[in-house]
C-alpha positions as CSV (number, residue, x, y, z in Angstrom):
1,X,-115.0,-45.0,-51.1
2,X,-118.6,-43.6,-50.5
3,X,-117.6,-41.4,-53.0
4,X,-116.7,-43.8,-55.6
5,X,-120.3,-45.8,-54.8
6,X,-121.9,-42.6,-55.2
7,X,-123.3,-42.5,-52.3
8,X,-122.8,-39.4,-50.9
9,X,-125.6,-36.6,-51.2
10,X,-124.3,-33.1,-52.2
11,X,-123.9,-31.6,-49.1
12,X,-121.4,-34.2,-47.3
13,X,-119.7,-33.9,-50.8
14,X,-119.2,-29.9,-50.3
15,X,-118.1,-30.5,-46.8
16,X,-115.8,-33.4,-47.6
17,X,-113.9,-31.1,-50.6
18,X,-113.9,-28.0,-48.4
19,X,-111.9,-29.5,-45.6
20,X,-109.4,-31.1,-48.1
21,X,-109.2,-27.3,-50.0
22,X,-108.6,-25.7,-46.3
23,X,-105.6,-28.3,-45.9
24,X,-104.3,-27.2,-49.2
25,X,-105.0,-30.6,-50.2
26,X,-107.0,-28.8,-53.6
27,X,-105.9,-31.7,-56.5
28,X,-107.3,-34.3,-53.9
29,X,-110.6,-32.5,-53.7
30,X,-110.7,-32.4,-57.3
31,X,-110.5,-36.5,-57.6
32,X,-113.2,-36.7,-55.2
33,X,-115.2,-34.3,-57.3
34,X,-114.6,-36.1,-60.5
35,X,-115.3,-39.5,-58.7
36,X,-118.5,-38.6,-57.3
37,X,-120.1,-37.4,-60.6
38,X,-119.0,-40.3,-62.4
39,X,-121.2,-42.2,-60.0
40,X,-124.2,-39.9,-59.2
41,X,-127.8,-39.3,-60.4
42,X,-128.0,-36.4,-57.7
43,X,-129.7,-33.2,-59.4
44,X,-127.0,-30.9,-58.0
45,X,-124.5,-32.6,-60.6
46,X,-124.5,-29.4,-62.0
47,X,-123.4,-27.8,-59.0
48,X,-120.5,-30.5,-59.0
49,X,-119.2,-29.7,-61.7
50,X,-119.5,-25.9,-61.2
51,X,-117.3,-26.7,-58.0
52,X,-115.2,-29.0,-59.8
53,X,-114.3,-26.1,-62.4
54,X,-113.0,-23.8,-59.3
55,X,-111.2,-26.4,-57.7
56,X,-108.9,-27.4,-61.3
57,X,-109.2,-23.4,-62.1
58,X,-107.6,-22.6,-58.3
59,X,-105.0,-25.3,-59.5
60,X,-104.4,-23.7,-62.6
61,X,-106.0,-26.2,-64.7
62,X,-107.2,-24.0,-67.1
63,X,-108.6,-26.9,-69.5
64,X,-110.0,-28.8,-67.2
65,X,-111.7,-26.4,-65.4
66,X,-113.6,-24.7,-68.7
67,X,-114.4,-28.2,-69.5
68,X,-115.9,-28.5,-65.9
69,X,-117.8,-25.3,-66.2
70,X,-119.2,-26.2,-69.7
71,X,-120.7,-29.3,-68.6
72,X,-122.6,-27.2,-65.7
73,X,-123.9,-25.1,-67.8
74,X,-124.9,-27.9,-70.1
75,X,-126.8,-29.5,-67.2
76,X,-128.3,-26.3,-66.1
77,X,-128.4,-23.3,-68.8
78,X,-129.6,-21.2,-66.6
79,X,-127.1,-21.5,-63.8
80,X,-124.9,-18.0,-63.8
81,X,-121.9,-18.1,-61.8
82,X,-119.9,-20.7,-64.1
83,X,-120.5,-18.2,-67.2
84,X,-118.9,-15.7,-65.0
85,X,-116.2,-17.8,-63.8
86,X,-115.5,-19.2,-67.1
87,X,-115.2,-15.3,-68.3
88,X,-112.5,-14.9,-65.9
89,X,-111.1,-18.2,-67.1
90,X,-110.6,-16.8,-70.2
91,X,-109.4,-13.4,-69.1
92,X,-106.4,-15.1,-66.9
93,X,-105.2,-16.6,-70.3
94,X,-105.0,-13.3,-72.2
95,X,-108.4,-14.4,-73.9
96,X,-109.8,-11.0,-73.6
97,X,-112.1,-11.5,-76.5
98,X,-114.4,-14.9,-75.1
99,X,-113.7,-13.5,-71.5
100,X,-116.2,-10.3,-72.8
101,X,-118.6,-12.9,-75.2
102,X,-119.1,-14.5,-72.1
103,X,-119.7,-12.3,-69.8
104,X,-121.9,-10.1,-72.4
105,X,-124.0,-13.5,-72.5
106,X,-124.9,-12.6,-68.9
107,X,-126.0,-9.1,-69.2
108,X,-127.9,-10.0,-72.4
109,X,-130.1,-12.7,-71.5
110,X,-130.3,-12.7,-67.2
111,X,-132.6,-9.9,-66.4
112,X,-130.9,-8.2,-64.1
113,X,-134.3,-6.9,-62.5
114,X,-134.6,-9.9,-60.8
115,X,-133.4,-9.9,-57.0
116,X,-132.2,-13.1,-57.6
117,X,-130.1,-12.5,-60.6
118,X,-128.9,-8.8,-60.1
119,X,-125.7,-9.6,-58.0
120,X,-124.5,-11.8,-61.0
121,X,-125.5,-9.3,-63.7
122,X,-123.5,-6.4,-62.0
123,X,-120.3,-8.7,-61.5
124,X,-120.5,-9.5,-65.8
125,X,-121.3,-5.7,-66.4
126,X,-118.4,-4.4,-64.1
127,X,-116.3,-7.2,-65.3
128,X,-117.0,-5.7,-68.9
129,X,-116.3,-1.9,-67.9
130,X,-113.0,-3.3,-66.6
131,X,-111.6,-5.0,-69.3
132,X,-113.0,-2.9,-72.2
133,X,-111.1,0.2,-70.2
134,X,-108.1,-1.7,-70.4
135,X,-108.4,-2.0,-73.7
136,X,-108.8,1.5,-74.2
137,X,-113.2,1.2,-75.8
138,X,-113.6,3.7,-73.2
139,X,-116.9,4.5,-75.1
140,X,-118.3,0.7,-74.4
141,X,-117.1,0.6,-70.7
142,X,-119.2,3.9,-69.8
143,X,-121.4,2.1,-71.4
144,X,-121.7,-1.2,-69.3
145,X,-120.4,0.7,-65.7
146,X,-123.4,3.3,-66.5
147,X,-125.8,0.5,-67.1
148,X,-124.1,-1.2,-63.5
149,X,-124.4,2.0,-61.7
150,X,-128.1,2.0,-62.8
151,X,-129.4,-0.9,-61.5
152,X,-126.9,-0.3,-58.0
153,X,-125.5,3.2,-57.6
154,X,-123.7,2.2,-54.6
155,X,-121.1,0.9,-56.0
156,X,-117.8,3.1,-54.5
157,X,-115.4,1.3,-56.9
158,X,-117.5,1.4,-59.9
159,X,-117.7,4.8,-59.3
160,X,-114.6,5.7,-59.1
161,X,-113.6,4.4,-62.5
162,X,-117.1,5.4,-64.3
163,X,-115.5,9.0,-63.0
164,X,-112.3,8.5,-64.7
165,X,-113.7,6.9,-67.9
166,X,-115.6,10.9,-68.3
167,X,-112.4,11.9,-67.2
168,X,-110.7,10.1,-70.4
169,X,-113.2,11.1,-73.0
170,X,-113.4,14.6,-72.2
171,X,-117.6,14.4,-71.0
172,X,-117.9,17.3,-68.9
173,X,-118.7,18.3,-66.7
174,X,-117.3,14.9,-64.8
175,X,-119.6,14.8,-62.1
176,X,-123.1,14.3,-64.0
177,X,-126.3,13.0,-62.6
178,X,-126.7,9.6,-61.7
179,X,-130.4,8.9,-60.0
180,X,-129.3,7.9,-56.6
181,X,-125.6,9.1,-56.6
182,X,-125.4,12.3,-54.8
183,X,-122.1,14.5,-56.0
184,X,-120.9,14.1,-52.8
185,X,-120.7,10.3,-53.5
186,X,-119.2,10.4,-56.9
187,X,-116.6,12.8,-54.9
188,X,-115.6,10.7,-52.4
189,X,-115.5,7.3,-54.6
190,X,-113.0,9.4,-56.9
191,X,-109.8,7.6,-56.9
192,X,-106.7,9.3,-55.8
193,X,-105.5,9.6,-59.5
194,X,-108.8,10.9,-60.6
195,X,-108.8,13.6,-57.6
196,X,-105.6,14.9,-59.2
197,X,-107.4,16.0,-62.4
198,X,-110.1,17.4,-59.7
199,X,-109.1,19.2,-57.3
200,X,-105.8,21.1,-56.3
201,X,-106.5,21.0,-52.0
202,X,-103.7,19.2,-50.7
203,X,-106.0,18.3,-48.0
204,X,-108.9,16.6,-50.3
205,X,-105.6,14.5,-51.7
206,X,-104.7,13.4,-48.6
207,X,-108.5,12.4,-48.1
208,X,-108.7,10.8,-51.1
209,X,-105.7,8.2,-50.3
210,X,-106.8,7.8,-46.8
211,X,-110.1,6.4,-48.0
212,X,-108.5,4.2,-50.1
213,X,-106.1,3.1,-47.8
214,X,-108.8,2.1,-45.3
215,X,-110.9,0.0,-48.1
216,X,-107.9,-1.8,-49.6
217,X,-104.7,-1.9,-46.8
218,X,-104.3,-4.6,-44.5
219,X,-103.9,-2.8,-41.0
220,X,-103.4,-6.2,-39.1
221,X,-100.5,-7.8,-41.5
222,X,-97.0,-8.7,-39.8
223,X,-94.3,-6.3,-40.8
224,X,-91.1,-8.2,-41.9
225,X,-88.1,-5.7,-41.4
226,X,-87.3,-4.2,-38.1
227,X,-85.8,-0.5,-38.4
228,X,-82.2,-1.6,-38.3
229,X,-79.5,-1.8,-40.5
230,X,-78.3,-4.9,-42.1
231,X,-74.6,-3.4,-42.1
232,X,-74.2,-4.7,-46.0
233,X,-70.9,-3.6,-47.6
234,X,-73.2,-2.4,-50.6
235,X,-76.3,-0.9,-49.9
236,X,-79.2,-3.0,-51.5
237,X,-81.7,-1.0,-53.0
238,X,-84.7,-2.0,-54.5
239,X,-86.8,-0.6,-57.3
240,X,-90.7,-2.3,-57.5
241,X,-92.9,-1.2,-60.5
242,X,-95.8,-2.8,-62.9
243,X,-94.1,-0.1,-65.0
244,X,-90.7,-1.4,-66.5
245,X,-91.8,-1.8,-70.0
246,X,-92.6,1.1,-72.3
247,X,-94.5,3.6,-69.5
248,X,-93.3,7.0,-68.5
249,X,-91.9,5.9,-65.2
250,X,-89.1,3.7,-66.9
251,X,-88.8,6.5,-69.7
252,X,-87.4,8.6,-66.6
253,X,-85.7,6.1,-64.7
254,X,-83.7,3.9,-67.1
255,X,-81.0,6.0,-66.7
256,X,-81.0,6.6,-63.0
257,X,-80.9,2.5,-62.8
258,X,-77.9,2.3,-65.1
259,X,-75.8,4.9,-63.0
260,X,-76.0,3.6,-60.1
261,X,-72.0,3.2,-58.3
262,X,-72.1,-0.3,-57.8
263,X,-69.2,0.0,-55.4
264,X,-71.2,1.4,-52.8
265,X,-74.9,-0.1,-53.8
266,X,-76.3,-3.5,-55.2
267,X,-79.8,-2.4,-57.1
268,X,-82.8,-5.0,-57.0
269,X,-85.6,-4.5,-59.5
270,X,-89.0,-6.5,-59.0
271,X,-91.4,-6.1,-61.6
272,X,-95.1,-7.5,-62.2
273,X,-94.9,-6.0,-65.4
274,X,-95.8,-7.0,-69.2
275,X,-93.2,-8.6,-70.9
276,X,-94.1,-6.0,-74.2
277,X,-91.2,-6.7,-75.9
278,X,-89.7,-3.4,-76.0
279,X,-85.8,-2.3,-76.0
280,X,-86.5,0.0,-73.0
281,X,-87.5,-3.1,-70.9
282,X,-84.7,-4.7,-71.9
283,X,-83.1,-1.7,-70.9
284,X,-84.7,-1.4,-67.7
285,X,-83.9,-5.0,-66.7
286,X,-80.1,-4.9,-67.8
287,X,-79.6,-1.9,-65.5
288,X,-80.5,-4.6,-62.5
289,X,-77.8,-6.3,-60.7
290,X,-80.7,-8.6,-59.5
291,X,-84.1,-8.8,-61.7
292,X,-87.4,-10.6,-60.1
293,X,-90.6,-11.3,-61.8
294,X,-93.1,-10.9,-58.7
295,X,-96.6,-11.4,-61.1
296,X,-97.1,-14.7,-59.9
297,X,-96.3,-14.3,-56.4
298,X,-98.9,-13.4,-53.3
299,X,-98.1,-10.1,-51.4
300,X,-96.9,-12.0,-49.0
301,X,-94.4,-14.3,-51.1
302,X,-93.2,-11.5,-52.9
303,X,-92.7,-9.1,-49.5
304,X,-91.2,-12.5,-47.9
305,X,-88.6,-12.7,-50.9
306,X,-87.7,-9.2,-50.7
307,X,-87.3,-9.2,-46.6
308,X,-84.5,-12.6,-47.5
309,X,-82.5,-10.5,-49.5
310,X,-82.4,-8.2,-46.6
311,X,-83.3,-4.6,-48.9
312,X,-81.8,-1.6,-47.1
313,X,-84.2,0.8,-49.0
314,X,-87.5,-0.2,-51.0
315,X,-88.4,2.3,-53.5
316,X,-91.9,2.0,-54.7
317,X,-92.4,3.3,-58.7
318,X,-96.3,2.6,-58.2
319,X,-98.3,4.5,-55.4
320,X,-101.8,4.1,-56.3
321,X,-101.6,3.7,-59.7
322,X,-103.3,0.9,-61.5
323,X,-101.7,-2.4,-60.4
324,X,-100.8,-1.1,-57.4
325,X,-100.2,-3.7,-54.8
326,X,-100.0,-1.8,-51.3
327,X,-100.5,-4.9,-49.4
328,X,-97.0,-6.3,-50.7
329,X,-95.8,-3.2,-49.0
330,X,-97.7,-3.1,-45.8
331,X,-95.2,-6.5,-44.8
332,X,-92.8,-4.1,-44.7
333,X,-89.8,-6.1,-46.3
334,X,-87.5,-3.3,-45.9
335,X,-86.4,-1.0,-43.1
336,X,-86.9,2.5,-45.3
337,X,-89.6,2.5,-48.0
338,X,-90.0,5.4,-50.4
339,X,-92.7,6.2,-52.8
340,X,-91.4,8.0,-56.2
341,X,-92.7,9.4,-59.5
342,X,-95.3,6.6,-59.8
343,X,-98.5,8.9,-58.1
344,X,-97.9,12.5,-57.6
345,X,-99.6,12.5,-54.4
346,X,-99.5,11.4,-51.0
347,X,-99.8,7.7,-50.7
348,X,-101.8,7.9,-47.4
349,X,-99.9,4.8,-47.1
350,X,-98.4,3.8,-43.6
351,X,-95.9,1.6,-45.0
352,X,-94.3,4.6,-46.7
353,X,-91.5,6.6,-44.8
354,X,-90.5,8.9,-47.3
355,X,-91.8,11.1,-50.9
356,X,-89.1,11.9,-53.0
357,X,-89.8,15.2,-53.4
358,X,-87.8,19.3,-53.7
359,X,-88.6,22.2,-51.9
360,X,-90.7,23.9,-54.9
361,X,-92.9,20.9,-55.0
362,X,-93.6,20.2,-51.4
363,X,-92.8,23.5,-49.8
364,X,-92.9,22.7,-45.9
365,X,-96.0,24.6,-45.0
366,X,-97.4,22.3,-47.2
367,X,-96.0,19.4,-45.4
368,X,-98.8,18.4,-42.9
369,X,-100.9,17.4,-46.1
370,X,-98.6,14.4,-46.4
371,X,-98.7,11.2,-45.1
372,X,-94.9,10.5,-45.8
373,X,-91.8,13.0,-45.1
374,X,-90.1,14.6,-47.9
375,X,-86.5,13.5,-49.0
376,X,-85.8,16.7,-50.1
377,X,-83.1,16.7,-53.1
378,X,-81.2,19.9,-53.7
379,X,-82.0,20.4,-57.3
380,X,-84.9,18.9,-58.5
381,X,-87.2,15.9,-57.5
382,X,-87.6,14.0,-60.8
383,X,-84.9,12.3,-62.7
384,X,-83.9,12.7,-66.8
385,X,-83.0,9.6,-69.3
386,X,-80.2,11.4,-71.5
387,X,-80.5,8.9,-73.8
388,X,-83.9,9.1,-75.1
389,X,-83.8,8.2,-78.5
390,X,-85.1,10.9,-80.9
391,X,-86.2,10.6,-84.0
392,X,-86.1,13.1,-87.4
393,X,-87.4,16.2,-86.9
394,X,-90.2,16.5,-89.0
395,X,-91.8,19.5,-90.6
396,X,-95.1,21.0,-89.7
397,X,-97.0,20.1,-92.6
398,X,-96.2,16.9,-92.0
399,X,-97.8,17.1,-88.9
400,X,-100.3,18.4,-90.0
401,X,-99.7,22.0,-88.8
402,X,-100.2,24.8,-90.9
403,X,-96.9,26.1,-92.0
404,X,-97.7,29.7,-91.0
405,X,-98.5,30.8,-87.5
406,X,-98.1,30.1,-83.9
407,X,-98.4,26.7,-82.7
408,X,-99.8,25.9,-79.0
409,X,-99.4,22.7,-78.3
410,X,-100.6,20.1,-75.1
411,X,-99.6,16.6,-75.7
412,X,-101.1,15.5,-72.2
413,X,-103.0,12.5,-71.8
414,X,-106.8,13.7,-72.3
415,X,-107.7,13.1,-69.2
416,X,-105.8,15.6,-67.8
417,X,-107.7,18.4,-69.6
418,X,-110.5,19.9,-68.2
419,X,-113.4,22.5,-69.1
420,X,-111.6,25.5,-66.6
421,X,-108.5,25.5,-68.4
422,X,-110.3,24.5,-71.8
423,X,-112.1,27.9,-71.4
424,X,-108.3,29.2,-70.8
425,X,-107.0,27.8,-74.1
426,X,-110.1,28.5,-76.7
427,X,-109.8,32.4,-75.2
428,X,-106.2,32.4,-75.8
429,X,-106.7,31.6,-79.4
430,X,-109.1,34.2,-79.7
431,X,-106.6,36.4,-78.8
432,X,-103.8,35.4,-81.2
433,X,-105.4,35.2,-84.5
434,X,-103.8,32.4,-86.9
435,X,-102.7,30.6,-84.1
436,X,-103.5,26.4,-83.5
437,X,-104.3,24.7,-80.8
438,X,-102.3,20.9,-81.2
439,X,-103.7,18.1,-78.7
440,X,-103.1,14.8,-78.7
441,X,-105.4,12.4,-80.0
442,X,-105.8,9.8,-77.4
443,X,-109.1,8.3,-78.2
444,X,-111.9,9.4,-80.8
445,X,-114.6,10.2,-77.9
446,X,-112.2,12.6,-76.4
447,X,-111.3,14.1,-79.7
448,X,-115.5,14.3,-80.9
449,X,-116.3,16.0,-77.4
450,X,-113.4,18.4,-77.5
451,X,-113.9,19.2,-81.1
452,X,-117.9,20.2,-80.1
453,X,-116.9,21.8,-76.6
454,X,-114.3,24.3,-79.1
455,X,-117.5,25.0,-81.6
456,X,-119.4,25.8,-78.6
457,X,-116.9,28.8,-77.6
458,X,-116.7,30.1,-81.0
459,X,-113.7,28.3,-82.3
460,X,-113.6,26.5,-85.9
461,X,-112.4,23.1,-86.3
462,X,-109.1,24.1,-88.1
463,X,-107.5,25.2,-84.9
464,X,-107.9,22.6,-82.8
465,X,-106.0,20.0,-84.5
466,X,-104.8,16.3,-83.2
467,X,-101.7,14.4,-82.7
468,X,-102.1,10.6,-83.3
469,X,-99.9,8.3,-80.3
470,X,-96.5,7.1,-82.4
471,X,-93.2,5.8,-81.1
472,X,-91.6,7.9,-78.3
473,X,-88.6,8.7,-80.8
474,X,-90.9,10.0,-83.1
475,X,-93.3,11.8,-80.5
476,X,-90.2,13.7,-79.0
477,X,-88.8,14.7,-82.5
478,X,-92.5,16.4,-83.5
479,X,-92.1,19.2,-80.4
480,X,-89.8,20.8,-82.5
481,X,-92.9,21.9,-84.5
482,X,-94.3,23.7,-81.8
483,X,-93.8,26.9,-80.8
484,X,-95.2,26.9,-77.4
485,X,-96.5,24.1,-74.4
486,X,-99.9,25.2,-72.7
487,X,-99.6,22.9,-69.1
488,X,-102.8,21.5,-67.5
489,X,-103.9,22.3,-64.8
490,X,-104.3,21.2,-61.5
491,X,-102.9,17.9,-63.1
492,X,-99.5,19.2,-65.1
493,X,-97.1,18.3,-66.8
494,X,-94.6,15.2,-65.4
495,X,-92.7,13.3,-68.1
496,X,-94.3,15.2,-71.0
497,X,-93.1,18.6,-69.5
498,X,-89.1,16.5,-69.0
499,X,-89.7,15.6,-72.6
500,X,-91.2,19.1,-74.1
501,X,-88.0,20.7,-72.1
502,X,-85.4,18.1,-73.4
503,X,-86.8,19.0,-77.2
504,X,-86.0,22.6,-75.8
505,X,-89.9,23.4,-76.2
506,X,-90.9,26.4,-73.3
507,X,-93.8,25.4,-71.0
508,X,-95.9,27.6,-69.7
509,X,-97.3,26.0,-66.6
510,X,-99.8,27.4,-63.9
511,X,-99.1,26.2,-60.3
512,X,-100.9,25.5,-57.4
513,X,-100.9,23.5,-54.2
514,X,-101.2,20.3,-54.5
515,X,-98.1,17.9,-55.8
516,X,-99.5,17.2,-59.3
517,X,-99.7,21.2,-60.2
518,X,-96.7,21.9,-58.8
519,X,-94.2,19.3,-61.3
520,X,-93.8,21.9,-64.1
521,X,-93.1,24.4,-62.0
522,X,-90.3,22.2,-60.3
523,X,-88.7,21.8,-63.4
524,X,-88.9,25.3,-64.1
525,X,-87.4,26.5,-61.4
526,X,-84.8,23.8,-62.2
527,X,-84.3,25.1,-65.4
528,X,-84.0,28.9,-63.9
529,X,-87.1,29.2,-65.9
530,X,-89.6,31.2,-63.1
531,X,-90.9,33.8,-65.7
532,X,-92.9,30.4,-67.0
533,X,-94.1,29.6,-63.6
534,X,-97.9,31.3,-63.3
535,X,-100.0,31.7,-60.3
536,X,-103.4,32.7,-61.3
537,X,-105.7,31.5,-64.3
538,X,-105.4,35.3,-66.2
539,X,-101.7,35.8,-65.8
540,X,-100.8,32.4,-67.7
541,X,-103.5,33.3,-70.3
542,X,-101.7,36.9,-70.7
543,X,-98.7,35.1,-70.9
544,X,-99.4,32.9,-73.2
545,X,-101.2,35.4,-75.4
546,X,-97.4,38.0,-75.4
547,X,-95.2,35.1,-76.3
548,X,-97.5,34.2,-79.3
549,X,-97.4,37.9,-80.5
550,X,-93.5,38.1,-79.6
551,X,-91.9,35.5,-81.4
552,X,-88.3,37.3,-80.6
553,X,-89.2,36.0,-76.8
554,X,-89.8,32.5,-77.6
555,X,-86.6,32.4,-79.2
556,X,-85.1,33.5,-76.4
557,X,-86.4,30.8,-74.3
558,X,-85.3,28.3,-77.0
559,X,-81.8,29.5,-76.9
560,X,-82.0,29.2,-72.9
561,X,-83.5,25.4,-72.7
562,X,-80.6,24.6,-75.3
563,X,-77.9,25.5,-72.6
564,X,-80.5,23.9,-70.0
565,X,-79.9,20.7,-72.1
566,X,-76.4,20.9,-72.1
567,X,-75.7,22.1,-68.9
568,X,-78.0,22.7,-66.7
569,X,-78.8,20.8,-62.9
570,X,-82.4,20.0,-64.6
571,X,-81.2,17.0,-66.9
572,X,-77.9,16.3,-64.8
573,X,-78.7,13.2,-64.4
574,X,-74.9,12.0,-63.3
575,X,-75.7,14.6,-60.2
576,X,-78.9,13.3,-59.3
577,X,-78.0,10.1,-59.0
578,X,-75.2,11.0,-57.0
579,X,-77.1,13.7,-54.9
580,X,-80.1,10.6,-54.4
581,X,-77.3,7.9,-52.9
582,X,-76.0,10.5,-50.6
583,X,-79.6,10.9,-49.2
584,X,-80.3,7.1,-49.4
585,X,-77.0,6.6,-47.1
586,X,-77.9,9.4,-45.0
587,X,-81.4,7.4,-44.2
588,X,-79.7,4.2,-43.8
589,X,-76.4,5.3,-41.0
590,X,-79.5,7.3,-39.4
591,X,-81.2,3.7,-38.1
């Protein structure tokens, strides 16, 4: 009633709508927010209606709550925060494009030299570098998360991705000089994925996930599942990815899903993934005897859910990957959990029992540098989709490969290359005159720098030449133009090495320690491939250099990876799936 007289000042107001929002009582709080600034003169109306615009947006009144925030900033233009929140408004309703006019307002006109202001200017400049990352204008978030780091350098998770943005444009060296930012900071802010393309220590990995796991897990959460069978007829297992739409990790697994015996196991997939509209979601999500969309569920829901339809096994497809959610995991909703294929590296993750994993990948000296035990498989850790669609081959001109000559090729995501093995690559071609260099052109930044660091070691343009992304029929049909995959190192090859192989392409990898530069040189030694396998930077350059200047040789390798394809353990995927159920029940009888 006081409300609707307008008599009461701002602070019993705030208090009033607080103790409703604690009761969950949050529409309520809006009415008493709209009635009291239809009555009041108060000069914190604009703070009203700021807290008005939370409220409806926390209610996912998306209208109301933009109309709420516009008429605060229409009482007060220079009040911040509701330009900020009405970005993020905007961004939650896939308005990417006023979410970033918004937030660019901020940075341009709040100067964000002022104490006051510069907490608000660093949320719309990290807001920026997020979103522009995601959409791939890597160039424009370095930009903005430079610019934040700037005006705070102590910023650990602005860090992290400012690292990975060099990372995926090919600025090296990675580490560069920011004033107040030691090495050593930028180091340990690196993100677990990031550290991959860093370093091959098993033990800094392990670090690297640790840290994160102490900034972002829960430690205190209830766990769900006790470690005790459910005694099921069919073994429920349950697949949990941002991944099933058109992303590597459902390019290997579709298959896996679909062969499945469902007389001994019931397979659950929950997904917070786009809905992009593509035949190998549709795939993914027929292969399901039970499909849940989890993207508008809390951890806790979405852990809650899974623990009612008491899971036997929980495999995770997402480590700590972007969209990771770890706290969904620490509930424990299942009695086993098992990370796979979605970060190849230890999770650091308590809530994870198990790595999927083969004795050339994780050999068991290398063990202790794990946070999880390794299901070992007998052949081969990751799995093969048979029925990859491939497109026509097409010829090399049409590539835009010369038609003479011997074509290296290293169709990794840019990030993955580094100056070390660059140095590697532009000697190699030095040494095997008439021979190409093919990369693949993931972003013009990456492409500009790489271009300039091949001038800079002697190498002309015309033999470092770019693949453009297309279709994944047609970007598996194009290896059949190449005469030769150069792996990265110490992040190699994982589904592009599966897919080079399946074309019958040879890779030449060069292994280390650490999970990520062992993959190739798993599925080498799958493929009964070891001559491929190097251990030190010069022999994989010799290598490399006596295959291009043996052609005979590199036939000979095709002709093998053709009876690979047809017969060998390495794309059996009928086996693995068999060979993964038997471990699954072993896990689940062992309770």
């Amino acid at each position: 009633m006081r409300a609707w007289q307008g008599q009461l000042d701002f602070t019993q107001l705030i208090d009033c709508a607080s103790q409703m929002e604690a009761r969950q009582m949050g529409p309520l709080s809006a009415v008493l927010y709209q009635t009291w600034l239809k009555r009041t003169n108060s000069p914190y109306a604009y703070a009203g209606y700021f807290n008005l615009g939370v409220t409806l947006s926390n209610e996912s009144d998306f209208a109301g709550a933009q109309q709420a925030y516009e008429q605060s900033i229409a009482l007060h233009p220079g009040f911040v925060q509701p330009r900020l929140n009405k970005g993020s408004l905007f961004e939650r309703q896939g308005m990417t494009e006023q979410a970033l006019a918004e937030w660019r307002w901020v940075v341009e006109h709040v100067p964000g030299d002022n104490p006051e202001n510069k907490t608000f200017v660093l949320m719309a400049l990290n807001h920026l570098g997020r979103v522009l990352e995601s959409k791939k204008q890597f160039h424009d978030a370095f930009a903005y998360l430079t610019q934040s780091l700037t005006l705070d350098p102590l910023q650990p998770d602005v860090v992290h991705h400012w690292v990975h943005l060099r990372q995926k444009q090919c600025m090296w060296p990675v580490y560069s000089p920011i004033e107040g930012l030691t090495q050593q900071a930028m180091h340990e802010s690196t993100s677990a994925l990031a550290m991959m393309n860093v370093s091959d220590d098993p033990a800094e990995q392990l670090a690297a996930a640790n840290r994160f796991v102490a900034k972002r897990v829960n430690a205190t959460l209830p766990l769900l599942a006790k470690p005790k069978r459910y005694g099921h007829k069919k073994l429920r297992i349950a697949y949990v990815s941002s991944d099933f739409c058109l992303h590597p990790v459902s390019m290997l697994t579709a298959e896996l899903f679909e062969l499945h015996n469902r007389e001994k196991f019931e397979i659950y997939g929950y997904c917070w993934s786009p809905e992009d509209g593509s035949a190998l979601r549709q795939r993914v999500i027929a292969a399901m005897d039970h499909f849940t969309r989890i993207d508008q569920m809390s951890d806790e829901a979405a852990a809650k859910l899974m623990r009612e339809h008491e899971i036997d096994v929980l495999v995770d497809l997402q480590g700590q990957t972007a969209g990771a959610r770890v706290n969904m995991l620490a509930y424990r909703p299942a009695p086993i959990q098992i990370t796979y294929l979605g970060l190849p590296a230890t999770t650091g993750l308590p809530s994870i029992d198990y790595v999927i994993a083969d004795r050339f990948l994780i050999p068991e000296a290398l063990t202790p540098f794990y946070s999880e035990k390794p299901l070992y498989m007998p052949d081969i850790y990751q799995c093969s989709d048979r029925k990859r669609a491939v497109g026509p081959i097409p010829s090399r001109e049409s590539c835009g490969l010369p038609a003479q000559g011997f074509v290296f090729c290293s169709l990794n995501n840019n990030y993955k290359y580094t100056p070390e093995m660059f140095d590697v690559w532009m000697r190699i071609l030095k040494r095997t005159p008439g021979s190409v260099l093919w990369l693949l052109a993931d972003n013009p930044w990456a492409e500009a720098n790489l271009r300039q660091e091949a001038r800079t070691r002697g190498i002309e343009d015309h033999r470092i030449l770019f693949a453009p992304r297309v279709s994944p029929e047609n970007y598996l049909a194009r290896y059949a133009a190449a005469d030769l995959f150069l792996d990265t190192f110490p992040f190699n090859a994982g589904t592009t090495a599966n897919d080079a192989l399946w074309m019958g392409l040879p890779v030449l990898t060069l292994c280390g320690r650490a999970f990520a530069s062992r993959m190739a040189g798993a599925l080498l030694t799958a493929a009964q491939m070891p001559e491929l396998i190097c251990y030190d930077v010069q022999s994989y350059e010799d290598k490399a250099v006596a295959l291009a200047n043996t052609p005979a040789d590199c036939l000979r390798l095709k002709t093998q990876l053709k009876d690979v394809h047809d017969h060998g353990v390495l794309f059996d995927t009928t086996r693995f799936v068999q060979n993964l159920e038997g471990k699954l029940q072993e896990l689940v009888a062992a309770l």
